[in-house]
Jmol script that loads the backbone (N, CA, C; Angstrom):
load data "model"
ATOM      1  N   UNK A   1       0.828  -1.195   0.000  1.00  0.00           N
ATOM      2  CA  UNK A   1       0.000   0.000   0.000  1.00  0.00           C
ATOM      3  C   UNK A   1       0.870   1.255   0.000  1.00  0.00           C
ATOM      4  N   UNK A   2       1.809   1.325   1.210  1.00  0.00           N
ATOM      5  CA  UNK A   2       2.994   2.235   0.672  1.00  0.00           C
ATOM      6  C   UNK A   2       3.479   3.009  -0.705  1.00  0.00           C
ATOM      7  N   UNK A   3       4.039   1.711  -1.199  1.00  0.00           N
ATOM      8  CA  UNK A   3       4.449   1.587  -2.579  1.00  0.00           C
ATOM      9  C   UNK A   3       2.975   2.459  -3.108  1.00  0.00           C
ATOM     10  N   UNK A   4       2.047   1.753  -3.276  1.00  0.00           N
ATOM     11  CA  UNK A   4       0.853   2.310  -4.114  1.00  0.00           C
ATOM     12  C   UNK A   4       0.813   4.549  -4.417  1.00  0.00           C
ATOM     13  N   UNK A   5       0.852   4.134  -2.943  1.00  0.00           N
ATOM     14  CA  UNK A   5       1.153   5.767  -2.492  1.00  0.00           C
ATOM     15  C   UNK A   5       2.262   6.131  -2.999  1.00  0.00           C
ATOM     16  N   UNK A   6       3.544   5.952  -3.407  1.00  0.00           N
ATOM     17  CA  UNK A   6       4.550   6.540  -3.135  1.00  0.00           C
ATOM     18  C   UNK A   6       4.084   6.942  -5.118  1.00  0.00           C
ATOM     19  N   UNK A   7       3.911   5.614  -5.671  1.00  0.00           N
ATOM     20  CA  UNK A   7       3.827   5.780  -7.168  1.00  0.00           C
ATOM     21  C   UNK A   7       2.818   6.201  -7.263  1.00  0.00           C
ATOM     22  N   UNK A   8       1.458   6.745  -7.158  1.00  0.00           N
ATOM     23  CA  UNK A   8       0.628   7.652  -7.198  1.00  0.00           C
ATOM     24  C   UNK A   8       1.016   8.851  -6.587  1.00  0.00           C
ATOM     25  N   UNK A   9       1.891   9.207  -6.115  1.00  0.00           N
ATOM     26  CA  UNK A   9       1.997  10.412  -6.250  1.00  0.00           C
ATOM     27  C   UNK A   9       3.496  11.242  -6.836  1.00  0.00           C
ATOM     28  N   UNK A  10       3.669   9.929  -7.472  1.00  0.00           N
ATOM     29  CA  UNK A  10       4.925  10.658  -8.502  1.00  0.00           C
ATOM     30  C   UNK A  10       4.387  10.875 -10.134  1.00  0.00           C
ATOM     31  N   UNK A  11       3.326   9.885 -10.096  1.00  0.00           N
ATOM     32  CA  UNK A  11       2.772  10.208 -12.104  1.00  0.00           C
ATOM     33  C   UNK A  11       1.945  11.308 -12.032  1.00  0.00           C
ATOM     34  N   UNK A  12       1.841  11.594 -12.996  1.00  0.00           N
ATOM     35  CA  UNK A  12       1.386  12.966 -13.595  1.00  0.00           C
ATOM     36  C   UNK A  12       0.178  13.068 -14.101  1.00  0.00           C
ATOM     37  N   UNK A  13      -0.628  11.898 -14.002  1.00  0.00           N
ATOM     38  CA  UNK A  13      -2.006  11.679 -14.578  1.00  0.00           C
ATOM     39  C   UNK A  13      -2.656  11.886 -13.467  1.00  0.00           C
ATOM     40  N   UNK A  14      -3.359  12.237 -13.121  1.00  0.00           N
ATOM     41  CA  UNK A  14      -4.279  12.683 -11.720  1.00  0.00           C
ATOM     42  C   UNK A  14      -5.400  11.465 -11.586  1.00  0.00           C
ATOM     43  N   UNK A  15      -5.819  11.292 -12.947  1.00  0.00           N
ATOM     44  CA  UNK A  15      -6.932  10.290 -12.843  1.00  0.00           C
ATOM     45  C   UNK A  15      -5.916   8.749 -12.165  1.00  0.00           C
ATOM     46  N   UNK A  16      -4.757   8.460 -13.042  1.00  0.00           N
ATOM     47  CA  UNK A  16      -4.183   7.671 -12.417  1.00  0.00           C
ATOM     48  C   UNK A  16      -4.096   7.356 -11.085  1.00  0.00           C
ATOM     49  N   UNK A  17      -3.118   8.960 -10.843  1.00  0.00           N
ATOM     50  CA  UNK A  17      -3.056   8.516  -8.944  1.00  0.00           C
ATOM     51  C   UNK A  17      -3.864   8.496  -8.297  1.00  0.00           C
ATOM     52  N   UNK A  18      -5.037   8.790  -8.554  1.00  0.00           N
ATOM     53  CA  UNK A  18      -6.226   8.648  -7.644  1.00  0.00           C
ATOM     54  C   UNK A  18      -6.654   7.030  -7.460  1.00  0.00           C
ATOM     55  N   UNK A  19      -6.545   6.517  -8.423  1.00  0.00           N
ATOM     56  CA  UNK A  19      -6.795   4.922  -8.499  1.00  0.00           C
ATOM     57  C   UNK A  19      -5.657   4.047  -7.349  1.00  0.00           C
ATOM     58  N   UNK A  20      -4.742   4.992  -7.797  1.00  0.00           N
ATOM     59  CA  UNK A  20      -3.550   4.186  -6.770  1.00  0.00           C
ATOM     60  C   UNK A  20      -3.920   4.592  -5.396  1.00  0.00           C
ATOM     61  N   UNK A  21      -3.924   5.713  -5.270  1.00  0.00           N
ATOM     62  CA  UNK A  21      -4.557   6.459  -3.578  1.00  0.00           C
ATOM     63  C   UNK A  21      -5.688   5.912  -3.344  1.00  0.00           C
ATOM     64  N   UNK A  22      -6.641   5.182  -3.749  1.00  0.00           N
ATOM     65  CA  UNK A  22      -7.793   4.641  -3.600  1.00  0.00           C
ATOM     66  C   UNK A  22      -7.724   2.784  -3.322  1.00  0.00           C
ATOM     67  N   UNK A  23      -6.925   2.521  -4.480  1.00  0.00           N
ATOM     68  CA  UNK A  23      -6.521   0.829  -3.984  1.00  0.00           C
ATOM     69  C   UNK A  23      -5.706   1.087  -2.934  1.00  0.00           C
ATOM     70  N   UNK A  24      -4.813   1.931  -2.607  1.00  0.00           N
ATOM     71  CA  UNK A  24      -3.849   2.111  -1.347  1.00  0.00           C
ATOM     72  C   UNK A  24      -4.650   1.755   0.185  1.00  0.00           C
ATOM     73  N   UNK A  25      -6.059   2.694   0.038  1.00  0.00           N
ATOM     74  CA  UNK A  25      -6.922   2.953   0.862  1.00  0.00           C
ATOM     75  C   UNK A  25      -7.481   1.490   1.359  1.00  0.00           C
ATOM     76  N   UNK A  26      -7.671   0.903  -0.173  1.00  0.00           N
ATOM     77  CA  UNK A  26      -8.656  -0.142  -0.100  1.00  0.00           C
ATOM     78  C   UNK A  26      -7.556  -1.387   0.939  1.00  0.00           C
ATOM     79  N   UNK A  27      -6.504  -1.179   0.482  1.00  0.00           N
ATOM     80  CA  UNK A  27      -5.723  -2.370   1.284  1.00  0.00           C
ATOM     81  C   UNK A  27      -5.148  -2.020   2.684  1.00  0.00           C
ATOM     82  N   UNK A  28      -5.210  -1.157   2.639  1.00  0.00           N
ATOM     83  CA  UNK A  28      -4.989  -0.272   4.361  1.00  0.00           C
ATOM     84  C   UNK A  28      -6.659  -1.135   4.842  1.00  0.00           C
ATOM     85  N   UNK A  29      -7.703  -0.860   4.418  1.00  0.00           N
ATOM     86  CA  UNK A  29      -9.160  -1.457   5.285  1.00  0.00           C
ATOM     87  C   UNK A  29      -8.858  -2.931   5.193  1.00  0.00           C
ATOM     88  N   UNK A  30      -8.617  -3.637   4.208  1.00  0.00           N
ATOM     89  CA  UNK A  30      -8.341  -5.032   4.689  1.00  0.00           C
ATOM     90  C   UNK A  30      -7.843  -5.578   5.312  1.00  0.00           C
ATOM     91  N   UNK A  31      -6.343  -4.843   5.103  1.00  0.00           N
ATOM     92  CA  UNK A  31      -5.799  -5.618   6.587  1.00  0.00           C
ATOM     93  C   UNK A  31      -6.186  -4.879   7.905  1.00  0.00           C
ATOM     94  N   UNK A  32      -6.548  -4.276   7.813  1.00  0.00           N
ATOM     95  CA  UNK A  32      -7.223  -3.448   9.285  1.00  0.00           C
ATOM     96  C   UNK A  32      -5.784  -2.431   9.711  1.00  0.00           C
ATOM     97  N   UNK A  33      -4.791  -1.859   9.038  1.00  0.00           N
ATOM     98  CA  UNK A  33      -3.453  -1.398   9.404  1.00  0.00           C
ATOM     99  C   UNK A  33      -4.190  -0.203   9.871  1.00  0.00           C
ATOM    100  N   UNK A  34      -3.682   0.005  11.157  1.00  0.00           N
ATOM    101  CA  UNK A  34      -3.452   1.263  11.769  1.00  0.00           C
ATOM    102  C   UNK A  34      -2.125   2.056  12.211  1.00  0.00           C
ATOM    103  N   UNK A  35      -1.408   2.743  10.833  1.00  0.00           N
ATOM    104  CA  UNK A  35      -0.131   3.023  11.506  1.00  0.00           C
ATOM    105  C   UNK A  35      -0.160   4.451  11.179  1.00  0.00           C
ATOM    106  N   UNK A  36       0.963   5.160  10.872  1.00  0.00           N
ATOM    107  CA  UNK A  36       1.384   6.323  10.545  1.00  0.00           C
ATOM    108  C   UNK A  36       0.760   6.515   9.241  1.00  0.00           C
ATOM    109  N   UNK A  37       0.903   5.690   8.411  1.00  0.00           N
ATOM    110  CA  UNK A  37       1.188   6.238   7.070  1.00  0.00           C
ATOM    111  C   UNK A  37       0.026   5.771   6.383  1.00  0.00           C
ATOM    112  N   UNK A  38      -1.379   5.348   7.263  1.00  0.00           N
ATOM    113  CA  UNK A  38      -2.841   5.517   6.543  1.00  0.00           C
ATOM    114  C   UNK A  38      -3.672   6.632   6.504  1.00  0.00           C
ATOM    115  N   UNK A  39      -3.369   7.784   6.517  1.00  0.00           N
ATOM    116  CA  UNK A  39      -4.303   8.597   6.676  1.00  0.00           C
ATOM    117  C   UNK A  39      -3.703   9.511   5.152  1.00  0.00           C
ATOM    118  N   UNK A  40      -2.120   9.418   5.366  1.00  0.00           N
ATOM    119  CA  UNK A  40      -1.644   9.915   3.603  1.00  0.00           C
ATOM    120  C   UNK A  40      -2.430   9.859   2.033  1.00  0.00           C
ATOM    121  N   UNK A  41      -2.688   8.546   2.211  1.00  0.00           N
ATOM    122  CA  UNK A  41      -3.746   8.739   0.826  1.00  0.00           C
ATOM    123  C   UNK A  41      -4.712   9.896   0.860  1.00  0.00           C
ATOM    124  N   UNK A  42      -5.396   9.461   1.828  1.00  0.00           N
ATOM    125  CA  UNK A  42      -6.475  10.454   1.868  1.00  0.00           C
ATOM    126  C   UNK A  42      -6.281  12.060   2.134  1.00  0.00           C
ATOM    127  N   UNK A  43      -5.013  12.204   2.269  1.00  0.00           N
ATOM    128  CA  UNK A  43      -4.554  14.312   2.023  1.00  0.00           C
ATOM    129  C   UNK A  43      -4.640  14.232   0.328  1.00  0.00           C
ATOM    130  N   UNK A  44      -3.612  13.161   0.074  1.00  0.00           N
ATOM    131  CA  UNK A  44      -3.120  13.108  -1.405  1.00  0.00           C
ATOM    132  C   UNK A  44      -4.538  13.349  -1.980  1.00  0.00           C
ATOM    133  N   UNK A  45      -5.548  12.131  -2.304  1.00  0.00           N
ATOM    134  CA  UNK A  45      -6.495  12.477  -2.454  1.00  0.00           C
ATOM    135  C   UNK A  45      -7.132  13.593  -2.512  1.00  0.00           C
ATOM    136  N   UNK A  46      -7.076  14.339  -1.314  1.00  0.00           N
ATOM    137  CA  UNK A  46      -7.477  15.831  -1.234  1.00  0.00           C
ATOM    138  C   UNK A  46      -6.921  17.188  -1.979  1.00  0.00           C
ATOM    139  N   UNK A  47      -5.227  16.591  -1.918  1.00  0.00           N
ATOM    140  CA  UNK A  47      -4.854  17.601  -2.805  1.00  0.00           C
ATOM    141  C   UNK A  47      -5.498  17.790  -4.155  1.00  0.00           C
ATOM    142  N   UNK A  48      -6.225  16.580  -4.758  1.00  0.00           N
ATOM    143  CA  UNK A  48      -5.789  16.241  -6.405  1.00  0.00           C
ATOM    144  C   UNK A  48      -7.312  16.675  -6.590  1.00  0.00           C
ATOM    145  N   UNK A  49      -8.358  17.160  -5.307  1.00  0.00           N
ATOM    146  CA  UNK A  49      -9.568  17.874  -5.551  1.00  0.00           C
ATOM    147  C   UNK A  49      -9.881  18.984  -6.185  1.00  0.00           C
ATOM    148  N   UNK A  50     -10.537  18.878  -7.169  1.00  0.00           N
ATOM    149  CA  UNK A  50     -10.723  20.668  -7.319  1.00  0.00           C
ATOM    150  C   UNK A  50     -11.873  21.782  -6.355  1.00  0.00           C
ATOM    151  N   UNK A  51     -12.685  20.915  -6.228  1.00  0.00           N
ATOM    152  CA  UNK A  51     -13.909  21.646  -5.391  1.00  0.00           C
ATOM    153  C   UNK A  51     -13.255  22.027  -3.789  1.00  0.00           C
ATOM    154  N   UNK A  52     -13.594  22.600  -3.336  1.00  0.00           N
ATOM    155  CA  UNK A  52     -13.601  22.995  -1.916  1.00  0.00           C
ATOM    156  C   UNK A  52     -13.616  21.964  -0.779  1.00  0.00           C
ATOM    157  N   UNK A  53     -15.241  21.570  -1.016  1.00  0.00           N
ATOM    158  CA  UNK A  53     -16.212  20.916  -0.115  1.00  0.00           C
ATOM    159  C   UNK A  53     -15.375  19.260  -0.083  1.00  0.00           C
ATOM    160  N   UNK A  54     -15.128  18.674  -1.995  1.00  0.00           N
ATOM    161  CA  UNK A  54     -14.698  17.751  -1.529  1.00  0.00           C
ATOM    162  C   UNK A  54     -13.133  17.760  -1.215  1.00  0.00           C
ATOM    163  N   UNK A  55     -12.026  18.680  -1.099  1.00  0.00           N
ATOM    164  CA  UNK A  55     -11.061  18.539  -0.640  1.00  0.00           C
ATOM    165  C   UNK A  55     -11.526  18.338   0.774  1.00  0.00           C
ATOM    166  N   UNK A  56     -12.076  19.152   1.491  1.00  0.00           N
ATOM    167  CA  UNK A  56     -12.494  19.588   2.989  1.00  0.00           C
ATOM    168  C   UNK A  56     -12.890  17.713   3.897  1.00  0.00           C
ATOM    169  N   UNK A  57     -13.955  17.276   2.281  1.00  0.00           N
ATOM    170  CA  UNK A  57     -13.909  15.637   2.728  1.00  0.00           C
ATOM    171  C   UNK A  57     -12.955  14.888   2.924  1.00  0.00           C
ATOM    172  N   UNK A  58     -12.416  15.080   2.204  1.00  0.00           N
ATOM    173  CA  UNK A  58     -10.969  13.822   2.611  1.00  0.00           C
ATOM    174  C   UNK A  58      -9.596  14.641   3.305  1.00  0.00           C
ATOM    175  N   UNK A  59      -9.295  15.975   3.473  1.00  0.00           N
ATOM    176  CA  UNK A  59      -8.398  16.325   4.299  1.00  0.00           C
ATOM    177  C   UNK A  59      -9.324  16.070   6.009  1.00  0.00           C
ATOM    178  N   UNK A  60     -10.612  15.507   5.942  1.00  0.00           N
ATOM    179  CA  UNK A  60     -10.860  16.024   7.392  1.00  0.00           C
ATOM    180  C   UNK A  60     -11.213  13.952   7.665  1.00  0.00           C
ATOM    181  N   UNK A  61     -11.325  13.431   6.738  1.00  0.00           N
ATOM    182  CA  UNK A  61     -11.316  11.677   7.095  1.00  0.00           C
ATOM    183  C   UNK A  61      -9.535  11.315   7.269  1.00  0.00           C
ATOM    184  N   UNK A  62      -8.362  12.515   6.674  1.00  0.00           N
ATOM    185  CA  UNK A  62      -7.716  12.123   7.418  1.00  0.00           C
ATOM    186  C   UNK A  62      -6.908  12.713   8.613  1.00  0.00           C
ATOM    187  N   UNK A  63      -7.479  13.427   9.150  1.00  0.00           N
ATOM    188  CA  UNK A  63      -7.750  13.895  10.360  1.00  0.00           C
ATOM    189  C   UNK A  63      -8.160  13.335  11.497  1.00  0.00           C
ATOM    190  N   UNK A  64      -9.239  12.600  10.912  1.00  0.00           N
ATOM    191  CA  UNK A  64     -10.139  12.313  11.923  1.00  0.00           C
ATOM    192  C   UNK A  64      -9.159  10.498  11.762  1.00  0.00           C
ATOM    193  N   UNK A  65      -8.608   9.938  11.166  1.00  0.00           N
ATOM    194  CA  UNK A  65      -8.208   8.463  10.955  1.00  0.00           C
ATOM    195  C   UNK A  65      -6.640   9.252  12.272  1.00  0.00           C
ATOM    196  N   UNK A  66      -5.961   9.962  11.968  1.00  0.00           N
ATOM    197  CA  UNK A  66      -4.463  10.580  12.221  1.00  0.00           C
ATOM    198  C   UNK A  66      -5.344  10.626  14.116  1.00  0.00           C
ATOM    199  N   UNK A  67      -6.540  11.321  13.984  1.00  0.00           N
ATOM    200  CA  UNK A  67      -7.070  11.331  15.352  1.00  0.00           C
ATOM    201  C   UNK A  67      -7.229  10.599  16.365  1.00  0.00           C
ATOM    202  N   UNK A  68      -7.972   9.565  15.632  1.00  0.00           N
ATOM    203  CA  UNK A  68      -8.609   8.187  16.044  1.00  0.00           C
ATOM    204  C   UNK A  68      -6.705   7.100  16.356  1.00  0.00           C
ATOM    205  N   UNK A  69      -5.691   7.624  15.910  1.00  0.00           N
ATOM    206  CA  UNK A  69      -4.729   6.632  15.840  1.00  0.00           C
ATOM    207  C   UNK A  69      -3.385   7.253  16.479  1.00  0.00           C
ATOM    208  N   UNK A  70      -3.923   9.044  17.263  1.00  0.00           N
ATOM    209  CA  UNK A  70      -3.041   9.359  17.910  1.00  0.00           C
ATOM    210  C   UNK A  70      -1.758  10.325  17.181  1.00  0.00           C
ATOM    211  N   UNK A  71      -2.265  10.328  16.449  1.00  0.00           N
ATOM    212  CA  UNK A  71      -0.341  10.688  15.300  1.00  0.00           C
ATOM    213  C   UNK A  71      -0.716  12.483  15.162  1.00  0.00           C
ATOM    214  N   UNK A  72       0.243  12.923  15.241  1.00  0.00           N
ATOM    215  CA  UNK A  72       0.491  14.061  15.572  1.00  0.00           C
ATOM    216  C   UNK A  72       1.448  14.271  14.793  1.00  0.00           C
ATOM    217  N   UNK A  73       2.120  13.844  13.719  1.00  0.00           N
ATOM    218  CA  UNK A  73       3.372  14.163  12.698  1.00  0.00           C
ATOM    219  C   UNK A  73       3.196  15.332  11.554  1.00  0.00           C
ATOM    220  N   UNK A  74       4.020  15.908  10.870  1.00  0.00           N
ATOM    221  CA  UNK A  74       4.380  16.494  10.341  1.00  0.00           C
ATOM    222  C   UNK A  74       3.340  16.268   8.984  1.00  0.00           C
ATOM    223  N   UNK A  75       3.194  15.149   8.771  1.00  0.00           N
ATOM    224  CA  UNK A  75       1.736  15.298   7.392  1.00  0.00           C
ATOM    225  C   UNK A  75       0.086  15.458   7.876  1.00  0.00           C
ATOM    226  N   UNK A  76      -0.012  15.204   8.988  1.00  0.00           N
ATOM    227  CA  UNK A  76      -1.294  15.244  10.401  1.00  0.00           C
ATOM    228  C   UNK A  76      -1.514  17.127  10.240  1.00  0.00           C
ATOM    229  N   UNK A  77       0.097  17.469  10.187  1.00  0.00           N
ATOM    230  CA  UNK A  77       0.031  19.420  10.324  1.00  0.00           C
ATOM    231  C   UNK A  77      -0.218  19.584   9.094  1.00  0.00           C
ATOM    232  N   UNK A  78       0.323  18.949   8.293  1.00  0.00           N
ATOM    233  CA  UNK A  78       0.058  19.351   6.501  1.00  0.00           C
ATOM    234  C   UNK A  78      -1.233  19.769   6.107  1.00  0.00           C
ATOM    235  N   UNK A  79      -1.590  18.779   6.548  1.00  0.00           N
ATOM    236  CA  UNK A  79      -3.532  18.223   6.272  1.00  0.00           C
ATOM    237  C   UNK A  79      -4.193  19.378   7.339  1.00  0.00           C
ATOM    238  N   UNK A  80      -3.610  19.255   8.379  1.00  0.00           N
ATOM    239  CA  UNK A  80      -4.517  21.102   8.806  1.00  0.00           C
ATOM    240  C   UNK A  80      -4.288  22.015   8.143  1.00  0.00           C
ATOM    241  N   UNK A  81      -3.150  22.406   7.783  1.00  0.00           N
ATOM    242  CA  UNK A  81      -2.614  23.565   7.128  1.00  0.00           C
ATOM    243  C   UNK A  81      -3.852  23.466   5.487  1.00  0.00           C
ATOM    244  N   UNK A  82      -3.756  21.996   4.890  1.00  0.00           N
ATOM    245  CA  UNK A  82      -4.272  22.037   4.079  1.00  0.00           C
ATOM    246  C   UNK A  82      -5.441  22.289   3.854  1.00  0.00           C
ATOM    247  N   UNK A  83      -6.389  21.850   5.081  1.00  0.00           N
ATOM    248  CA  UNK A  83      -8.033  22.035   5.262  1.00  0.00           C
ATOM    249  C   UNK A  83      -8.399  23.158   5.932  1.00  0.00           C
ATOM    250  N   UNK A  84      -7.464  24.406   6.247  1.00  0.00           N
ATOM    251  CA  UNK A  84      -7.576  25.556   6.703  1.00  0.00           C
ATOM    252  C   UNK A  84      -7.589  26.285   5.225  1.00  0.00           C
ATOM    253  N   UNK A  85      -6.896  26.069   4.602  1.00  0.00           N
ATOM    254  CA  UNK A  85      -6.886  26.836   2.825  1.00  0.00           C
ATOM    255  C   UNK A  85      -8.226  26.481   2.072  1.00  0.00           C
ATOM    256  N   UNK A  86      -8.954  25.366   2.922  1.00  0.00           N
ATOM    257  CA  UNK A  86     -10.112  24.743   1.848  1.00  0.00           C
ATOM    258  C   UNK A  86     -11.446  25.389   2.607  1.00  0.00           C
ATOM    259  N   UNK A  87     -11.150  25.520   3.999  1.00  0.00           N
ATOM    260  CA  UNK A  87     -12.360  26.526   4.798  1.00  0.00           C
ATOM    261  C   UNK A  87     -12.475  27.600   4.141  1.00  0.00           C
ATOM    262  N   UNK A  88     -14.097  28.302   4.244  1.00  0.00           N
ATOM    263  CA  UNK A  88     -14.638  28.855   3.291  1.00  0.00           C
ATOM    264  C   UNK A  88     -14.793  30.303   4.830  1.00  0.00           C
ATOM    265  N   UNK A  89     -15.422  29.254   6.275  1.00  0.00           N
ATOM    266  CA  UNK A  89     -15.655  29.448   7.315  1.00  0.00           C
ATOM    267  C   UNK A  89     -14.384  30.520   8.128  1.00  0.00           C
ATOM    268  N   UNK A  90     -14.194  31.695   8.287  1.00  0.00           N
ATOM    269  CA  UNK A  90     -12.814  32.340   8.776  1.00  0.00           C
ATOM    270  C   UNK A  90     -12.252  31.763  10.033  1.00  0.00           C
ATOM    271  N   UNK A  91     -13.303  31.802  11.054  1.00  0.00           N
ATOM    272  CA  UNK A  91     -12.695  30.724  12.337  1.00  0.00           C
ATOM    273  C   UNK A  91     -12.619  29.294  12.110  1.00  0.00           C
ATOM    274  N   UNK A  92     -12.977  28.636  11.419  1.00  0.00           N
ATOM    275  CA  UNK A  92     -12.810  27.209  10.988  1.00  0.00           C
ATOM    276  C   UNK A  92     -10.666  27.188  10.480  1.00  0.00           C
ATOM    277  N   UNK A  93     -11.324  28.498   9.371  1.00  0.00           N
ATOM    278  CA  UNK A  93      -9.736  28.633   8.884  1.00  0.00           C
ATOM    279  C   UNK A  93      -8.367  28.539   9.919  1.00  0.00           C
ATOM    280  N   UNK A  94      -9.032  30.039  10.669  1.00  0.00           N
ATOM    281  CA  UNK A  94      -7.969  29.874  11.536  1.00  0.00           C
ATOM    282  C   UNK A  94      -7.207  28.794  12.120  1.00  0.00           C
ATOM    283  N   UNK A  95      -8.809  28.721  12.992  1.00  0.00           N
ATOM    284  CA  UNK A  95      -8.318  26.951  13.772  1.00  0.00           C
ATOM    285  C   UNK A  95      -7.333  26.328  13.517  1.00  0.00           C
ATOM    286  N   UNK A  96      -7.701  25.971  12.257  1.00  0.00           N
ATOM    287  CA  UNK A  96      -6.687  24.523  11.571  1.00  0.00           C
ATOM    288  C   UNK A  96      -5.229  25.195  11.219  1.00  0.00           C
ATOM    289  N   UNK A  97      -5.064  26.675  10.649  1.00  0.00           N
ATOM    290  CA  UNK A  97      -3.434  26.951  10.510  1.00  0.00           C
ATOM    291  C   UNK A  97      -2.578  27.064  12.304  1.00  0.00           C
ATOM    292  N   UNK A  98      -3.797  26.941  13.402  1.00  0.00           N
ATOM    293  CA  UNK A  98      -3.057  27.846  14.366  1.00  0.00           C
ATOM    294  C   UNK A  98      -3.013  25.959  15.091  1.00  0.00           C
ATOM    295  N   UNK A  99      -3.461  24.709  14.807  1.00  0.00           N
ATOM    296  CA  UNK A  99      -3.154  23.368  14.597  1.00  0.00           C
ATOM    297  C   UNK A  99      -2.080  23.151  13.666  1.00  0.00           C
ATOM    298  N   UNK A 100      -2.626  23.645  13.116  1.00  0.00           N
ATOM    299  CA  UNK A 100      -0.980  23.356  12.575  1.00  0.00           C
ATOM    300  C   UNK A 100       0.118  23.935  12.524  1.00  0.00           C
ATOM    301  N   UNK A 101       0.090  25.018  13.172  1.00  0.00           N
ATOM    302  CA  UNK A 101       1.178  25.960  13.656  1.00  0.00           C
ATOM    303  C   UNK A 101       1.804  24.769  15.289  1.00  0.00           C
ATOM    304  N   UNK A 102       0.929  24.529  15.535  1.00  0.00           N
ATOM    305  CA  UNK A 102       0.950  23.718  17.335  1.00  0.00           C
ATOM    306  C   UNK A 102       1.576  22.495  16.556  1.00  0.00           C
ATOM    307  N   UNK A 103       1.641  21.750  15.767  1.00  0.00           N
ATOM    308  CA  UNK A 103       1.969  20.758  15.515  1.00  0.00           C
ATOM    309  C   UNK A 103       3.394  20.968  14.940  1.00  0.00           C
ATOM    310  N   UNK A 104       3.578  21.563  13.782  1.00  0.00           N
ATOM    311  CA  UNK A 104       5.030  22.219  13.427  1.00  0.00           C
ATOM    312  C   UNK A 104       6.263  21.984  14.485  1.00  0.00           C
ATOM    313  N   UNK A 105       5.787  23.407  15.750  1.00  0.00           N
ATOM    314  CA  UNK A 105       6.009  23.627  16.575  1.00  0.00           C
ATOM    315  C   UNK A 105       6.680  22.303  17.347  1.00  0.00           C
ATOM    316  N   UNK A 106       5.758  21.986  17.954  1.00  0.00           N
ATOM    317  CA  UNK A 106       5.539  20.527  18.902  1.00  0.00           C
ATOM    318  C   UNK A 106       6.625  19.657  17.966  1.00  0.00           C
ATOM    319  N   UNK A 107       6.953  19.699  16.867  1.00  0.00           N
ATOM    320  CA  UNK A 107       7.823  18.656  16.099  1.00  0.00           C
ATOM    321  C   UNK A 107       9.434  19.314  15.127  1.00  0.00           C
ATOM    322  N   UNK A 108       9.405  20.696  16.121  1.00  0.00           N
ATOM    323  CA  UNK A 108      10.095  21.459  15.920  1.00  0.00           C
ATOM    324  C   UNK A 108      11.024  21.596  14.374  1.00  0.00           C
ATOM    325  N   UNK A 109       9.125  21.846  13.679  1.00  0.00           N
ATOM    326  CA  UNK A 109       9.454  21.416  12.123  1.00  0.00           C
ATOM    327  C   UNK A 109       9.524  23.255  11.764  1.00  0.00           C
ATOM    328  N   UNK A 110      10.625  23.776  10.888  1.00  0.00           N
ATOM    329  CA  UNK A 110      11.070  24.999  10.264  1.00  0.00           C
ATOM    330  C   UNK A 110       9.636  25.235   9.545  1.00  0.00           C
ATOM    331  N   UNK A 111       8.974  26.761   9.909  1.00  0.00           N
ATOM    332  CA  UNK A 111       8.386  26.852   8.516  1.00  0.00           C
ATOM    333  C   UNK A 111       8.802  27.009   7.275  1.00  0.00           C
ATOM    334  N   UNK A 112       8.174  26.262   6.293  1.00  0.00           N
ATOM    335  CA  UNK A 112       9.340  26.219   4.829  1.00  0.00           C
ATOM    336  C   UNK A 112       8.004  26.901   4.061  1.00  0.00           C
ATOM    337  N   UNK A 113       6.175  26.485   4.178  1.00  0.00           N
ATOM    338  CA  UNK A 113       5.566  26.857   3.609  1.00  0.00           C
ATOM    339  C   UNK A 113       5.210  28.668   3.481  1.00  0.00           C
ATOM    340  N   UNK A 114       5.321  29.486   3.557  1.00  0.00           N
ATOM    341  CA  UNK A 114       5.059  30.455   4.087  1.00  0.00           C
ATOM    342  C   UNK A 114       4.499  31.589   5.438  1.00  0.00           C
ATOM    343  N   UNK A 115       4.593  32.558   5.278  1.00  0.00           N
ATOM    344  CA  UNK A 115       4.123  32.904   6.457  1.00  0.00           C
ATOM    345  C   UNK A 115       2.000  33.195   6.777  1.00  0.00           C
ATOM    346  N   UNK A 116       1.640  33.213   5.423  1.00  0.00           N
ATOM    347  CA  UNK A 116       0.344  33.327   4.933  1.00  0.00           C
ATOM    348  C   UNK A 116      -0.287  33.010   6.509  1.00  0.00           C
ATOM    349  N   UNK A 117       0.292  31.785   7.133  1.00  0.00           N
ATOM    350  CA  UNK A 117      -1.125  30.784   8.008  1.00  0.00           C
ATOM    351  C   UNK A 117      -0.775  30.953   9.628  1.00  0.00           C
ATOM    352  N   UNK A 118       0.088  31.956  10.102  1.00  0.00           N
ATOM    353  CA  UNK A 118       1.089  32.264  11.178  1.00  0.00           C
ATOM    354  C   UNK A 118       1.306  33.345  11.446  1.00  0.00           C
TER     355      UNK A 118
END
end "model"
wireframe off; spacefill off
backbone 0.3
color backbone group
């Protein structure tokens, strides 16, 4: 599933990697894996959205999976940072950059993205 992820998000076909981020998904539920690196599809996924509403869906299922499994890492902050850009809501917005400012922080990760969310 890894693998799936890693090569869906190096091709350049969008329709592609979505298939891969999606079988990725599908084999993360079978075996029942709960680790670090299941909630990734589902940002990826989100990035490759065009609408709002459904980025907002899958940056916040993996949120809520990163939640449910404790993880607090550096793509957990991504995915706030990311679903704060997709809020439409101004305090919703906030929230999630000033989460992911706390998470950065907490993992004493450099801001590299800008200062826009801080």
């Amino acid at each position: 599933a890894i693998t799936m992820v890693n090569y869906g998000n190096l091709i350049s076909d969008e329709k592609e990697s979505r298939e891969y981020f999606l079988k990725a998904i599908a084999i993360y539920r079978k075996i029942e894996a709960w680790d670090s690196a299941v909630p990734k599809p589902y940002r990826l996924l989100g990035d490759l959205c065009k609408e709002r509403a459904e980025k907002r869906e899958w940056y916040t299922k993996a949120i809520s999976i990163s939640n449910k499994l404790g993880i607090e890492d550096s793509g957990t902050a991504k995915t706030y940072h990311q679903l704060g850009v997709s809020c439409e809501n101004k305090e919703e917005k906030i929230g999630c950059y000033l989460k992911a400012v706390e998470l950065y922080q907490k993992h004493g990760i450099k801001f590299t993205m800008g200062t826009s969310y801080y």
